[in-house]
PyMOL Python script that loads the backbone (N, CA, C, O; Angstrom):
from pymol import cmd

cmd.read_pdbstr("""\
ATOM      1  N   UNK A   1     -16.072 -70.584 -54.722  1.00  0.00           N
ATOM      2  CA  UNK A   1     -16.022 -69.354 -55.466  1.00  0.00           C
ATOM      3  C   UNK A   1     -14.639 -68.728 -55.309  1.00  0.00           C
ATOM      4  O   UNK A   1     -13.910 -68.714 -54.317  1.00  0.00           O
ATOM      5  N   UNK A   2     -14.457 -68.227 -56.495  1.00  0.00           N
ATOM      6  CA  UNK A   2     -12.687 -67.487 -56.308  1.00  0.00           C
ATOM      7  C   UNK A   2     -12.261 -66.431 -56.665  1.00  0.00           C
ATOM      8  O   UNK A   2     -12.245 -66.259 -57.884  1.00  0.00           O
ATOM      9  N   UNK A   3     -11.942 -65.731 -56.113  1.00  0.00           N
ATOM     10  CA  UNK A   3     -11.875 -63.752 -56.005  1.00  0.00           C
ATOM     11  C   UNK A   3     -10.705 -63.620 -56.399  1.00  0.00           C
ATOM     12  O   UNK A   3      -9.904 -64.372 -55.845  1.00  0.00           O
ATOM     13  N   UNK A   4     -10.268 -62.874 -57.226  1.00  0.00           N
ATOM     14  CA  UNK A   4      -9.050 -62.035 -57.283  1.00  0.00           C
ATOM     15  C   UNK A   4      -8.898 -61.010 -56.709  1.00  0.00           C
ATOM     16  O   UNK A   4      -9.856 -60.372 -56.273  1.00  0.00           O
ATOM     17  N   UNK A   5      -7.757 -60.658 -56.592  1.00  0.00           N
ATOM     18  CA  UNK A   5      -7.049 -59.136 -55.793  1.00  0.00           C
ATOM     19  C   UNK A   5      -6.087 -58.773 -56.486  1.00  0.00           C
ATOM     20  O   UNK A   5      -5.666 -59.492 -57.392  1.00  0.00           O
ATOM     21  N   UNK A   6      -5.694 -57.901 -56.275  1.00  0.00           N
ATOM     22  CA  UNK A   6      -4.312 -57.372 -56.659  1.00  0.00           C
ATOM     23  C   UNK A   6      -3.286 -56.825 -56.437  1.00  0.00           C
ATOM     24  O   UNK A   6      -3.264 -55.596 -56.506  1.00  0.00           O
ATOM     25  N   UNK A   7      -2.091 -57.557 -56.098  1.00  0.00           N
ATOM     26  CA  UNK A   7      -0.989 -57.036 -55.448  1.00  0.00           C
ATOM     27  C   UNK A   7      -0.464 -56.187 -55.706  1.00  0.00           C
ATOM     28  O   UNK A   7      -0.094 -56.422 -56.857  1.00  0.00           O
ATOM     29  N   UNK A   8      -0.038 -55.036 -55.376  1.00  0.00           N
ATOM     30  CA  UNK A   8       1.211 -54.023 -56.277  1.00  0.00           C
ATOM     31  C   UNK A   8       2.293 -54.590 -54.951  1.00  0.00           C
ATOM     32  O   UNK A   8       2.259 -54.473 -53.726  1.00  0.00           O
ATOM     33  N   UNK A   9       3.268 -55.274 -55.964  1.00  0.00           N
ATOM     34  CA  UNK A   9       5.198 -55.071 -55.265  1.00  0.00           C
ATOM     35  C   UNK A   9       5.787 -54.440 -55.756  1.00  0.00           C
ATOM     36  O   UNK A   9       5.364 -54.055 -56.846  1.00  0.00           O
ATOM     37  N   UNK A  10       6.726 -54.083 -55.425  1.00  0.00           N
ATOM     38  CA  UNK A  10       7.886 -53.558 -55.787  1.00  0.00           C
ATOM     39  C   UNK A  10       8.682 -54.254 -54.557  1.00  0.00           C
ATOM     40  O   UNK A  10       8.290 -54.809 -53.531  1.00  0.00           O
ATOM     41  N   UNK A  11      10.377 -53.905 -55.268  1.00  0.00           N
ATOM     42  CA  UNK A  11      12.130 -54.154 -54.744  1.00  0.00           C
ATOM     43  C   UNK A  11      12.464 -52.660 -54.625  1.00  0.00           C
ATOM     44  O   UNK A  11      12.612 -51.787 -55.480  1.00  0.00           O
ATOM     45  N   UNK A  12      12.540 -52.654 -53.156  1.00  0.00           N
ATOM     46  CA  UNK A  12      13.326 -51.682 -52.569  1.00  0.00           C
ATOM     47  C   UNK A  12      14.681 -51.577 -51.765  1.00  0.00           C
ATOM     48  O   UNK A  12      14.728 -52.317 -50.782  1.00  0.00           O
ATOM     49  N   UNK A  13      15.591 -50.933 -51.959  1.00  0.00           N
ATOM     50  CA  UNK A  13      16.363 -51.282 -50.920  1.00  0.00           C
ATOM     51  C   UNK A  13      16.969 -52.492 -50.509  1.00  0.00           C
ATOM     52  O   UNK A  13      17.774 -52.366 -49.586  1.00  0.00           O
ATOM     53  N   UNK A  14      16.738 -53.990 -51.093  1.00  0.00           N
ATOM     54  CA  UNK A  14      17.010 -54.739 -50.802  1.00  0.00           C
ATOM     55  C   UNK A  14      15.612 -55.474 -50.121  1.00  0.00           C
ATOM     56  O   UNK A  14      15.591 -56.328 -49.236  1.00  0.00           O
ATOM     57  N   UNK A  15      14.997 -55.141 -50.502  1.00  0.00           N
ATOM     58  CA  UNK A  15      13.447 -55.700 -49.852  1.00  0.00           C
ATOM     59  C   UNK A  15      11.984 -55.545 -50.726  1.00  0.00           C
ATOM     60  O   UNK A  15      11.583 -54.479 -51.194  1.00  0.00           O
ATOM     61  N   UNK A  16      11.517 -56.422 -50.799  1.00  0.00           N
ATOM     62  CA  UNK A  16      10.211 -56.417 -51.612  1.00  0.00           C
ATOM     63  C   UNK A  16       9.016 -56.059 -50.649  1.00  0.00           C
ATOM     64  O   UNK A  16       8.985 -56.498 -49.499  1.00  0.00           O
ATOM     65  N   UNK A  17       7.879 -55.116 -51.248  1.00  0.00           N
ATOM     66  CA  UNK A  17       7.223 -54.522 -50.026  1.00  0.00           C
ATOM     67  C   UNK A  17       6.046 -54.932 -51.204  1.00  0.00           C
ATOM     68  O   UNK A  17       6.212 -55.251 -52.381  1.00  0.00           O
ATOM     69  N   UNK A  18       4.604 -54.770 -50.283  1.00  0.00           N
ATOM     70  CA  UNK A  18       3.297 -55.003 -51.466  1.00  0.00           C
ATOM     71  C   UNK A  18       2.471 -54.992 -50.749  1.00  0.00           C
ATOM     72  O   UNK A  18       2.663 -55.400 -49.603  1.00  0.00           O
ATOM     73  N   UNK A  19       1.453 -54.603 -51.085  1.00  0.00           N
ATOM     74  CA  UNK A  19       0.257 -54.604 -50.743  1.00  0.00           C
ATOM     75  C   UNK A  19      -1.388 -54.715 -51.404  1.00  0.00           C
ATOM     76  O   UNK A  19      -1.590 -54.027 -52.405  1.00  0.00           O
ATOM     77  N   UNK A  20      -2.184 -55.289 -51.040  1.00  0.00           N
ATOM     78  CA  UNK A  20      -3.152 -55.304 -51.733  1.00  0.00           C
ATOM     79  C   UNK A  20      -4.352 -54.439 -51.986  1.00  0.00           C
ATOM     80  O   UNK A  20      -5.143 -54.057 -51.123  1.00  0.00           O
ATOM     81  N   UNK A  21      -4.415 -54.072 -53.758  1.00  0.00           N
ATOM     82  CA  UNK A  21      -5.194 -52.728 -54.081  1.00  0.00           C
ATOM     83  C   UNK A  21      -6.556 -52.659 -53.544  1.00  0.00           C
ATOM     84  O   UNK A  21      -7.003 -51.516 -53.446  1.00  0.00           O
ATOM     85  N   UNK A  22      -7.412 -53.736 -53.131  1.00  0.00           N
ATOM     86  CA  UNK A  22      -8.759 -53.652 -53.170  1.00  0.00           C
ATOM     87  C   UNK A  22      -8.811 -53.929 -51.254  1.00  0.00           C
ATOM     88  O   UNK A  22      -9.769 -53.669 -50.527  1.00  0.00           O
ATOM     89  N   UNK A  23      -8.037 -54.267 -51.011  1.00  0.00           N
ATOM     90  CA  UNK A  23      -8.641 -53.963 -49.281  1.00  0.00           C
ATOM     91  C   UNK A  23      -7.372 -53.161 -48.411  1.00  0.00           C
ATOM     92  O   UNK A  23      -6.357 -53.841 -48.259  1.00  0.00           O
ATOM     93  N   UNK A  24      -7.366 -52.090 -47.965  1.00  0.00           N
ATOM     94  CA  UNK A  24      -6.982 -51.281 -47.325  1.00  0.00           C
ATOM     95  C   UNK A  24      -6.595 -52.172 -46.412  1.00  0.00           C
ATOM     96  O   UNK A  24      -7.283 -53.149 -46.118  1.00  0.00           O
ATOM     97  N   UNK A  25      -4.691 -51.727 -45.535  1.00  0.00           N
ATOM     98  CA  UNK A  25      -4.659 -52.487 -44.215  1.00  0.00           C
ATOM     99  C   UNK A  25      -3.594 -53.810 -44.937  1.00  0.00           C
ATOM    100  O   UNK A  25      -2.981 -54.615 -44.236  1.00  0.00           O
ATOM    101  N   UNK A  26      -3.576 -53.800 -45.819  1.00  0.00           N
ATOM    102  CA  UNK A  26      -2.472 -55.439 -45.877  1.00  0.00           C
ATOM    103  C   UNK A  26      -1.342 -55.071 -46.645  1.00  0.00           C
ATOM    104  O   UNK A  26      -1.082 -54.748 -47.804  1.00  0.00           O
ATOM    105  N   UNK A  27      -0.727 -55.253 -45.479  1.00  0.00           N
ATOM    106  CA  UNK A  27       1.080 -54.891 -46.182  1.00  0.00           C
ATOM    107  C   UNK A  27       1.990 -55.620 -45.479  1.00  0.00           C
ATOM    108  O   UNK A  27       2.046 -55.982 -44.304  1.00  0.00           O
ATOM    109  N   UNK A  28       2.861 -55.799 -46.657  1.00  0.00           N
ATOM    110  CA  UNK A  28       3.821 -57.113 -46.162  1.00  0.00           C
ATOM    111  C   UNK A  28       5.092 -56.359 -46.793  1.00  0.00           C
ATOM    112  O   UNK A  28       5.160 -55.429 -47.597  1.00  0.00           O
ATOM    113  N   UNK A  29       6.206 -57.210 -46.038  1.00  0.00           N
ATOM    114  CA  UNK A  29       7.529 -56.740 -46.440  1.00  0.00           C
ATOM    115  C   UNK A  29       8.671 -58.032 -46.435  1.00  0.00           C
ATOM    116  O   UNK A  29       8.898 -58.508 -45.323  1.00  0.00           O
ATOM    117  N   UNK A  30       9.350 -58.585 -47.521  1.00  0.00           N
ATOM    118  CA  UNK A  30      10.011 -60.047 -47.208  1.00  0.00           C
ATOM    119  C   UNK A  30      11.196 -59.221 -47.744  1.00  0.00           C
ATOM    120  O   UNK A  30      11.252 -58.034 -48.065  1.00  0.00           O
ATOM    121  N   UNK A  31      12.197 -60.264 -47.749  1.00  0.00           N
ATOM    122  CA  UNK A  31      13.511 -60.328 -48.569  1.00  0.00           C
ATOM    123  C   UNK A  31      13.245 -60.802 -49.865  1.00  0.00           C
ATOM    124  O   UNK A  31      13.519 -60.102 -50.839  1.00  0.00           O
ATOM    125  N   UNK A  32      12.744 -61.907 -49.981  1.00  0.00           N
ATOM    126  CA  UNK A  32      12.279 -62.216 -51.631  1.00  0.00           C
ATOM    127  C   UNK A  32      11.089 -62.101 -52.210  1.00  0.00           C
ATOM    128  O   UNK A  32      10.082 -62.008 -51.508  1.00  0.00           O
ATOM    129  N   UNK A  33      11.010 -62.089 -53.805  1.00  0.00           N
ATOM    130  CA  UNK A  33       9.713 -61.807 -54.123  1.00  0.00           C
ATOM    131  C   UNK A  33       8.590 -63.177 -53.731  1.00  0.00           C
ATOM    132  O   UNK A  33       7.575 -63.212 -53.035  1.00  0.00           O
ATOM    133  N   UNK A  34       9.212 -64.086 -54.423  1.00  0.00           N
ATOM    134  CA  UNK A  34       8.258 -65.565 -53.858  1.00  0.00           C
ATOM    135  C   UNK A  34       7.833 -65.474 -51.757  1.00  0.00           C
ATOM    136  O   UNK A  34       6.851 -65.877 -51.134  1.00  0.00           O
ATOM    137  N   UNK A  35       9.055 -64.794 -51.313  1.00  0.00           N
ATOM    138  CA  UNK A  35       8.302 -64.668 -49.824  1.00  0.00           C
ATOM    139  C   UNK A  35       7.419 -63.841 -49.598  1.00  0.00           C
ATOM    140  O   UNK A  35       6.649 -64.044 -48.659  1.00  0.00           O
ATOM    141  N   UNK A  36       7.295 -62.629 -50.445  1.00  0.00           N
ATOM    142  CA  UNK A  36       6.334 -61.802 -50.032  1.00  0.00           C
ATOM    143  C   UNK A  36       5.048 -62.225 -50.837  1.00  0.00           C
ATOM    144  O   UNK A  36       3.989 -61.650 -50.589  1.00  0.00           O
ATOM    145  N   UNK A  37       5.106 -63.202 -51.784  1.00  0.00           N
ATOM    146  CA  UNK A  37       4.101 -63.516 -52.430  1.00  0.00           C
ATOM    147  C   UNK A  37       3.193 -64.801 -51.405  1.00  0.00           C
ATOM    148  O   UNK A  37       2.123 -65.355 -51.654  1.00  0.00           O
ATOM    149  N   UNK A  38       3.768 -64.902 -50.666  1.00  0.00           N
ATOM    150  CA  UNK A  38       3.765 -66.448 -49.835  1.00  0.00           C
ATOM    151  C   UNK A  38       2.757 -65.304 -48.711  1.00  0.00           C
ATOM    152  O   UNK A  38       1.561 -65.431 -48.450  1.00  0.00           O
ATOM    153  N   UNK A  39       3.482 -64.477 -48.327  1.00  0.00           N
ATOM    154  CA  UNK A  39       2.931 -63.666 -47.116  1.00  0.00           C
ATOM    155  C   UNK A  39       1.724 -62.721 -47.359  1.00  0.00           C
ATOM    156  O   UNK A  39       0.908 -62.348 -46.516  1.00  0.00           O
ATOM    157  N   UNK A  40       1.760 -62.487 -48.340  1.00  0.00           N
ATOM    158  CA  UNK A  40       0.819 -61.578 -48.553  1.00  0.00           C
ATOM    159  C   UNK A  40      -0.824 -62.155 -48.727  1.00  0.00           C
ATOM    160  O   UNK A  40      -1.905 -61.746 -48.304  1.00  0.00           O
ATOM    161  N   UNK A  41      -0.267 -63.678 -49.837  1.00  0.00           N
ATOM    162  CA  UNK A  41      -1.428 -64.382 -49.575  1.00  0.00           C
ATOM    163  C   UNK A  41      -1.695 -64.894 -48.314  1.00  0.00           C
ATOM    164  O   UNK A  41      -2.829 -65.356 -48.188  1.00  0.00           O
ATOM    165  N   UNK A  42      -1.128 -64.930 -47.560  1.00  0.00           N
ATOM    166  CA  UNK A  42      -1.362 -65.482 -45.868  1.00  0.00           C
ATOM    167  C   UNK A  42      -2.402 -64.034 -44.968  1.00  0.00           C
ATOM    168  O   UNK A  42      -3.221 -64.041 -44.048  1.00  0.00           O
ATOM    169  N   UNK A  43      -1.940 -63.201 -45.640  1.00  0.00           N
ATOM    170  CA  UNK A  43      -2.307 -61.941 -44.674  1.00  0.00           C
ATOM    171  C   UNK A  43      -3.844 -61.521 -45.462  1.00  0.00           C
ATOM    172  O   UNK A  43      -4.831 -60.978 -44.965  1.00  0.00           O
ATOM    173  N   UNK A  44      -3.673 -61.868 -46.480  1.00  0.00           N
ATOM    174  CA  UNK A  44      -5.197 -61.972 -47.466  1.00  0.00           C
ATOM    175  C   UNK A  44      -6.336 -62.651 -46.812  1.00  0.00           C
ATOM    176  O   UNK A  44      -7.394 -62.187 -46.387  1.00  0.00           O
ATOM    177  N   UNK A  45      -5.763 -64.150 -46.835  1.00  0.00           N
ATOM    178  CA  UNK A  45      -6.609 -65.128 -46.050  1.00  0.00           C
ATOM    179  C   UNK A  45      -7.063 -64.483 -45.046  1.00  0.00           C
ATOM    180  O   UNK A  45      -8.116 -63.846 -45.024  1.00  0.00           O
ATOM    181  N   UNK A  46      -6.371 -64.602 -44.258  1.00  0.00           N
ATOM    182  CA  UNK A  46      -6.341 -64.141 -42.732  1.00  0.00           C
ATOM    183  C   UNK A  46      -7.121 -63.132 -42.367  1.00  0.00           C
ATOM    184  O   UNK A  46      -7.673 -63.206 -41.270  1.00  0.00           O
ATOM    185  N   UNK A  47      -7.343 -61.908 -43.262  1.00  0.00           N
ATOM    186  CA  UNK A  47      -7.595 -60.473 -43.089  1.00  0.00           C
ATOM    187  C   UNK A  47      -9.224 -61.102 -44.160  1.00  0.00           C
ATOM    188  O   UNK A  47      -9.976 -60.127 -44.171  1.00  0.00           O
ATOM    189  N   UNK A  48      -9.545 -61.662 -44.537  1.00  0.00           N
ATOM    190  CA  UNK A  48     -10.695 -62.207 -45.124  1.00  0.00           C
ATOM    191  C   UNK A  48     -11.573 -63.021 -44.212  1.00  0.00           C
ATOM    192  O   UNK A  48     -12.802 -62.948 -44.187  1.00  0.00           O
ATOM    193  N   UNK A  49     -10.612 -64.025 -43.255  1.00  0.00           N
ATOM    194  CA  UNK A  49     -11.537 -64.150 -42.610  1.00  0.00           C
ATOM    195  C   UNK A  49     -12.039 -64.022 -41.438  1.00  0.00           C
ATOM    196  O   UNK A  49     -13.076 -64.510 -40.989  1.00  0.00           O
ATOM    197  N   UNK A  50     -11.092 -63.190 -40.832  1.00  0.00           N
ATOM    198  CA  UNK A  50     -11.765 -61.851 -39.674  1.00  0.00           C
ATOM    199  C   UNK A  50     -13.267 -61.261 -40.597  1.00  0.00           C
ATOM    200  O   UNK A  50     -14.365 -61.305 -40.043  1.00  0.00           O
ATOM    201  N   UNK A  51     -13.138 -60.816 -41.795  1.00  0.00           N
ATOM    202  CA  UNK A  51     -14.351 -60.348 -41.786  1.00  0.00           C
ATOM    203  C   UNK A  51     -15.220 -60.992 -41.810  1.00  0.00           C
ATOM    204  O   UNK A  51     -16.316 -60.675 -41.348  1.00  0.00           O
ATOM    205  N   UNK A  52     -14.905 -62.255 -42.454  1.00  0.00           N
ATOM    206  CA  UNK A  52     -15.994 -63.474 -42.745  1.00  0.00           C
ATOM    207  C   UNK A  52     -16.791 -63.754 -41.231  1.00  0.00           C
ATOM    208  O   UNK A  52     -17.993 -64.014 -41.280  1.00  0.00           O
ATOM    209  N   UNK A  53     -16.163 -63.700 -40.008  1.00  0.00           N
ATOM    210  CA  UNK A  53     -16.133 -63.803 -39.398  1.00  0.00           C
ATOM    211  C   UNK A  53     -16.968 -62.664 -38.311  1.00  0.00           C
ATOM    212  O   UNK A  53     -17.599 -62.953 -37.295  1.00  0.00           O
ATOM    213  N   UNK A  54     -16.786 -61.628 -38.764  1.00  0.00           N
ATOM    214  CA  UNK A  54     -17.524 -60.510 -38.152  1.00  0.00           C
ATOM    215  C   UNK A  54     -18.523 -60.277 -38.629  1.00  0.00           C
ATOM    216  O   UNK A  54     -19.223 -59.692 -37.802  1.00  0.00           O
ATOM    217  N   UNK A  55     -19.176 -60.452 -39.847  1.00  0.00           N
ATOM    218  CA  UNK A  55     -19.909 -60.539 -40.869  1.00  0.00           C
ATOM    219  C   UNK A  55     -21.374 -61.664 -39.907  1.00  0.00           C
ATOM    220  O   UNK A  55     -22.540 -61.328 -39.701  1.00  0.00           O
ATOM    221  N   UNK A  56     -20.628 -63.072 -39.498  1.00  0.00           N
ATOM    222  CA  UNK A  56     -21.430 -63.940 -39.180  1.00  0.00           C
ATOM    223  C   UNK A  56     -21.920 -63.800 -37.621  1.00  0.00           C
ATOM    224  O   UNK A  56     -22.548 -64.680 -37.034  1.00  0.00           O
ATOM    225  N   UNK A  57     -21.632 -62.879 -37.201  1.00  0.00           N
ATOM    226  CA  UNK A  57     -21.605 -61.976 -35.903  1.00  0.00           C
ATOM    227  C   UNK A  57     -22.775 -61.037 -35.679  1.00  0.00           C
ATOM    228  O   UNK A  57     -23.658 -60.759 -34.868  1.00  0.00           O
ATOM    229  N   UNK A  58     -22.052 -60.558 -37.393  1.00  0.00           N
ATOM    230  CA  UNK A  58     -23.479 -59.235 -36.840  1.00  0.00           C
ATOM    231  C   UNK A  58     -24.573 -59.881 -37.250  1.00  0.00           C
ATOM    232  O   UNK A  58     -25.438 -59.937 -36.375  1.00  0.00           O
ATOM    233  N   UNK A  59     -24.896 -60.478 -38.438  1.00  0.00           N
ATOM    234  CA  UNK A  59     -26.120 -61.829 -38.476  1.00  0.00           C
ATOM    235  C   UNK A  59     -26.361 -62.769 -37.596  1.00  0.00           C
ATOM    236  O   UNK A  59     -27.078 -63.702 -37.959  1.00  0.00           O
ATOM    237  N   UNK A  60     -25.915 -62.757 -36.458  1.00  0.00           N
ATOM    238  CA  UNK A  60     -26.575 -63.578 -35.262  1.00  0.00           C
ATOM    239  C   UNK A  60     -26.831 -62.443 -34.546  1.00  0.00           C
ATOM    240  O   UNK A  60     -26.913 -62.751 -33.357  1.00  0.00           O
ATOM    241  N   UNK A  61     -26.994 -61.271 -34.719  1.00  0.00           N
ATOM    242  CA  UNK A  61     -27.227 -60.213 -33.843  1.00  0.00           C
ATOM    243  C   UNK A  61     -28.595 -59.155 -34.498  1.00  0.00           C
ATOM    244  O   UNK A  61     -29.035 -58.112 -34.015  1.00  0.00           O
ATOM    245  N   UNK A  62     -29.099 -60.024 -35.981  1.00  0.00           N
ATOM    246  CA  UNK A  62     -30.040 -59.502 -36.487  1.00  0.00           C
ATOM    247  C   UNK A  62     -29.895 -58.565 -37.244  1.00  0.00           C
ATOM    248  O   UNK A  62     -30.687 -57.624 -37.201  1.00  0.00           O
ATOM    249  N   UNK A  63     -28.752 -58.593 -38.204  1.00  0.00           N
ATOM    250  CA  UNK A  63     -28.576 -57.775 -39.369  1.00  0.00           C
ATOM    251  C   UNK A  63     -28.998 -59.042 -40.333  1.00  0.00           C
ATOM    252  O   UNK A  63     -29.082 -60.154 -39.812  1.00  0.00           O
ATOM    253  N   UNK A  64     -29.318 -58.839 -42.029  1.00  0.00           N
ATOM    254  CA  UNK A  64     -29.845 -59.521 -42.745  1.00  0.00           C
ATOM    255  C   UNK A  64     -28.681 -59.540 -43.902  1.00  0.00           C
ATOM    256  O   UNK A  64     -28.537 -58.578 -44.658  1.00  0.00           O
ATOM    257  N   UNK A  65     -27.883 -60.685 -43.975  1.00  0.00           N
ATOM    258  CA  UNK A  65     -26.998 -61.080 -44.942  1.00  0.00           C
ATOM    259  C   UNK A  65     -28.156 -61.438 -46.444  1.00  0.00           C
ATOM    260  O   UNK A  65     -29.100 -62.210 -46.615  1.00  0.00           O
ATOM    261  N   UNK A  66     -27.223 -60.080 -47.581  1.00  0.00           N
ATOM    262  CA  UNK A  66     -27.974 -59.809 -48.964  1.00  0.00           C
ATOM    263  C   UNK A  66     -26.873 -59.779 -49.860  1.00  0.00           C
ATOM    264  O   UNK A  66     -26.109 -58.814 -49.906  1.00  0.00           O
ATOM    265  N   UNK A  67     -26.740 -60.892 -50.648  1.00  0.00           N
ATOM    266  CA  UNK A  67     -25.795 -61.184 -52.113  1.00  0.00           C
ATOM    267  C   UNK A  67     -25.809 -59.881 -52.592  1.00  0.00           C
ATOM    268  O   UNK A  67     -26.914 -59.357 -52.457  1.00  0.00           O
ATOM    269  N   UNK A  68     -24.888 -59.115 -53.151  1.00  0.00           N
ATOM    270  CA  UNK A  68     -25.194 -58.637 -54.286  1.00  0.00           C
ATOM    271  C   UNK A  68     -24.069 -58.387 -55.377  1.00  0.00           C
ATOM    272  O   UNK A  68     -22.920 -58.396 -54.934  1.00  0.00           O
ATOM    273  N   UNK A  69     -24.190 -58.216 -56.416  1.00  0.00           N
ATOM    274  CA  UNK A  69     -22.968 -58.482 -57.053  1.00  0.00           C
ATOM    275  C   UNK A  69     -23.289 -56.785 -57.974  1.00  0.00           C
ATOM    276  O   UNK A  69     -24.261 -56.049 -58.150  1.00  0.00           O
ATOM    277  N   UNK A  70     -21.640 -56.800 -58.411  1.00  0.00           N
ATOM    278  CA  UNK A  70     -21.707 -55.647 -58.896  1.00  0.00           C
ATOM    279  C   UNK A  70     -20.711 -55.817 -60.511  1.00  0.00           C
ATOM    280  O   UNK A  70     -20.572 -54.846 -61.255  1.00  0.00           O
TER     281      UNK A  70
END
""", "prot")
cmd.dss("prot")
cmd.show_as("cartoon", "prot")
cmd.util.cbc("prot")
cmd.orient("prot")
């Protein structure tokens, strides 16, 4: 299954900064745009699957994992 997000970048100063609109907490800062595009998806992953991860935590602890789509 495959989720979109959405980055807002911008060039500042000599530096491309961005972050992603739908999860609070992920911000990246490179010299180029392709690096911050490189990083940001890294920090996406990453920050996805800490939750994935905490998620499968509290369901071994007897919370009840429920699909729901919106």
């Amino acid at each position: 299954m495959s989720q979109n997000y959405t980055a807002l970048i911008r060039e500042t100063e000599g530096w491309w900064i961005g972050n992603i609109q739908e999860i609070p907490g992920i911000n990246c800062q490179e010299r180029t745009r392709e690096e911050l595009l490189v990083s940001i998806r890294s920090a996406l992953k990453d920050i996805l699957e800490l939750n994935r991860e905490d998620a499968t935590r509290r369901v071994e602890n007897g919370y009840e994992a429920v699909t729901i789509s919106i």
